[in-house]
SEBA-790993 format. One record per residue (C-alpha): residue number from 0; residue in three letters; x, y, z. Coordinates in Angstrom, 2 decimals, padded with zeros to 5 digits. Layout:
<site nr="NUM" rest="ALA" u="X" v="Y" w="Z"/>
...
This chain:
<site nr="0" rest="UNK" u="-000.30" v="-003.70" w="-019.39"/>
<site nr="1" rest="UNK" u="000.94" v="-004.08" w="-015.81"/>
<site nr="2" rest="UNK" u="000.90" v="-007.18" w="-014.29"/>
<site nr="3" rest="UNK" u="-000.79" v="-007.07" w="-010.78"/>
<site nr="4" rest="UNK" u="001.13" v="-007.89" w="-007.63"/>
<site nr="5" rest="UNK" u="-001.36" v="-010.14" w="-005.84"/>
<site nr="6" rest="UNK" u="-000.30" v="-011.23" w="-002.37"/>
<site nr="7" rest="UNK" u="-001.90" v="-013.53" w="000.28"/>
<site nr="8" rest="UNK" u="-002.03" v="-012.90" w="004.12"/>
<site nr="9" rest="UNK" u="-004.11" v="-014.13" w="007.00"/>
<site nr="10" rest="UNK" u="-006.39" v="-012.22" w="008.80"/>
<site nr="11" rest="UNK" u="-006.74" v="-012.02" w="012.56"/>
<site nr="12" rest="UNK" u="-009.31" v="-015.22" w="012.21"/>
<site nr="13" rest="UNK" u="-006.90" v="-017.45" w="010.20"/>
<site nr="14" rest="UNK" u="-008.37" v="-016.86" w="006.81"/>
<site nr="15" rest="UNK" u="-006.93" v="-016.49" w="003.93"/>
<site nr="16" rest="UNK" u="-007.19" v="-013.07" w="002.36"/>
<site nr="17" rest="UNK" u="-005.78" v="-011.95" w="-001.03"/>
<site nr="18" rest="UNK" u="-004.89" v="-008.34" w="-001.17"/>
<site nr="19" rest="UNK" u="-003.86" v="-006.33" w="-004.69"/>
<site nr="20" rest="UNK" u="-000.59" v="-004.12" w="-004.23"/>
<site nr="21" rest="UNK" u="-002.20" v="-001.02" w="-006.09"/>
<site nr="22" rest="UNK" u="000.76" v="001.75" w="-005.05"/>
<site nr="23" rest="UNK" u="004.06" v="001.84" w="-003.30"/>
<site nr="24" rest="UNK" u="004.36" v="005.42" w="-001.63"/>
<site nr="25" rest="UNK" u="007.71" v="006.94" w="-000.37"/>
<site nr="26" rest="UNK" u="007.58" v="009.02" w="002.18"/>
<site nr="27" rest="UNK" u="011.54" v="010.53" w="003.91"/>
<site nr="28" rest="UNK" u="012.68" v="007.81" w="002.26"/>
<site nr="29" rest="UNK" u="010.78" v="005.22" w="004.16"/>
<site nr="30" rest="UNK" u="008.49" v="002.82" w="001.67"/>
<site nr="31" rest="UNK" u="004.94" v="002.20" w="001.96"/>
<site nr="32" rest="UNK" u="002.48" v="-000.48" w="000.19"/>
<site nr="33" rest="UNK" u="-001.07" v="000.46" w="-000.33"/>
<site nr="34" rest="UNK" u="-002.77" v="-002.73" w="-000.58"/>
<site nr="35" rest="UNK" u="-006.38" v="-003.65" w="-001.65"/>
<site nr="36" rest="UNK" u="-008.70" v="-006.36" w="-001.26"/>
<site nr="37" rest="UNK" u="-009.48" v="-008.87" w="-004.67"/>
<site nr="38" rest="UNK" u="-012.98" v="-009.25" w="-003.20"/>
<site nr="39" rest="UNK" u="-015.56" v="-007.09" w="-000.68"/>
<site nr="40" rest="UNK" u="-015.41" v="-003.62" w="000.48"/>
<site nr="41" rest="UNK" u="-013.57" v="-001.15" w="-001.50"/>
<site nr="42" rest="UNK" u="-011.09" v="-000.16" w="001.52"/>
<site nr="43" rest="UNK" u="-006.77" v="000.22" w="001.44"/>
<site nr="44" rest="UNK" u="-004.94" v="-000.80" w="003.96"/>
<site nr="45" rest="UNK" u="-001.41" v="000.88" w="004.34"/>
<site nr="46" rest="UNK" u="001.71" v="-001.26" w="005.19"/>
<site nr="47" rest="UNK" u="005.28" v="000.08" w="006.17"/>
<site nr="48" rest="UNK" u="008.03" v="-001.43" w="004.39"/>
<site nr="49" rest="UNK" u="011.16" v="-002.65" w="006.12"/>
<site nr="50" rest="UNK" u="013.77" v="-005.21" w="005.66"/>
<site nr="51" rest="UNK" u="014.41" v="-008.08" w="008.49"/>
<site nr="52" rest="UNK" u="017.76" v="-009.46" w="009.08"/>
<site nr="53" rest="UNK" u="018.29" v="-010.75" w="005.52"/>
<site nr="54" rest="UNK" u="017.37" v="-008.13" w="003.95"/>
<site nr="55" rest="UNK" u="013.82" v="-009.98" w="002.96"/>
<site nr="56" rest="UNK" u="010.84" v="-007.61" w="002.98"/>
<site nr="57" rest="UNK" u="008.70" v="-007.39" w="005.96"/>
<site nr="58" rest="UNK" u="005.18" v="-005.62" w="006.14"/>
<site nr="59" rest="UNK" u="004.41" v="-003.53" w="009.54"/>
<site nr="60" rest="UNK" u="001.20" v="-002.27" w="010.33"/>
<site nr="61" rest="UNK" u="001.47" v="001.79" w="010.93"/>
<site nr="62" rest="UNK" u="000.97" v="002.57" w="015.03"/>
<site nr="63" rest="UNK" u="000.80" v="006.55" w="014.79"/>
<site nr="64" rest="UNK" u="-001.61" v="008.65" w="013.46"/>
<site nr="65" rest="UNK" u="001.10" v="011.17" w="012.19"/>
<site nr="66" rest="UNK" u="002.73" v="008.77" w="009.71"/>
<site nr="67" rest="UNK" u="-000.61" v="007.79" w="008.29"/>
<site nr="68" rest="UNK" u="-001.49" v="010.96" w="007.55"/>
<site nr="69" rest="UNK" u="002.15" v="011.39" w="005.75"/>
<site nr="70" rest="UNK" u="001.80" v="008.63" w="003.47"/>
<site nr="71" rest="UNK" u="-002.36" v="008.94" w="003.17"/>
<site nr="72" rest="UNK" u="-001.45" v="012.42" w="001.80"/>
<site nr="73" rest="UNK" u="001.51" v="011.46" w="-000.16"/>
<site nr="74" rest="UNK" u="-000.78" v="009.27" w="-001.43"/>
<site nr="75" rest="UNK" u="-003.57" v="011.08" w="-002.70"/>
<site nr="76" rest="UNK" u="-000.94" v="013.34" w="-004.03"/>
<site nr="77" rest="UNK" u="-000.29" v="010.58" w="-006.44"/>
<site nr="78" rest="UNK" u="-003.45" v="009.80" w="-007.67"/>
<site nr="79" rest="UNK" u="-003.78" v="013.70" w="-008.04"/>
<site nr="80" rest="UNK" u="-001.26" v="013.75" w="-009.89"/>
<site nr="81" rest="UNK" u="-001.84" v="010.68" w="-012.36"/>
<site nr="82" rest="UNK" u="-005.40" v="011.97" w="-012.82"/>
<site nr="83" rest="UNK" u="-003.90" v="015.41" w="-013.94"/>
<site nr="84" rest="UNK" u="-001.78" v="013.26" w="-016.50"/>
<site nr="85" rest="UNK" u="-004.78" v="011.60" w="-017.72"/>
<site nr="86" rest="UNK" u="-006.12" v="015.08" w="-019.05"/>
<site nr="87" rest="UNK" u="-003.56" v="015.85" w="-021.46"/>
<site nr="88" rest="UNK" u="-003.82" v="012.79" w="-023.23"/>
């Protein structure tokens, strides 16, 4: 079994959320995180992945519409896709 990639952030309020990694999605060779909360609403938030000066791993909120919808479709793709796999089993 996977192990899940839990990771901690704070929300605009100052409290502590934790948020389940569930997917990493490339799209033109630019990497995405679709992340989930542990606890509440069943929603996914979508993070862009980039690198800061040190080549650490920084998570950017997505401004435009257009590259949501990339990676929102890229994404659904994949669960298309692993659902289809599921079948043949």
């Amino acid at each position: 079994m996977e192990e899940r990639q839990i990771m901690k952030f704070k929300d605009e309020d100052g409290n502590l959320v934790e948020l389940e990694a569930v997917a990493r999605v490339y799209v033109s060779e630019q990497e995405y995180l679709i992340l989930a909360p542990l606890e509440g609403p069943e929603e996914e938030f979508v993070f862009r992945v980039d690198a800061d000066e040190t080549g650490q791993e920084v998570y950017n909120s997505i401004e435009s519409d257009a590259e949501f919808l990339a990676v929102k479709k890229e994404y659904s793709r994949l669960l298309y896709d692993a659902g289809k796999g599921d079948d043949n089993e």
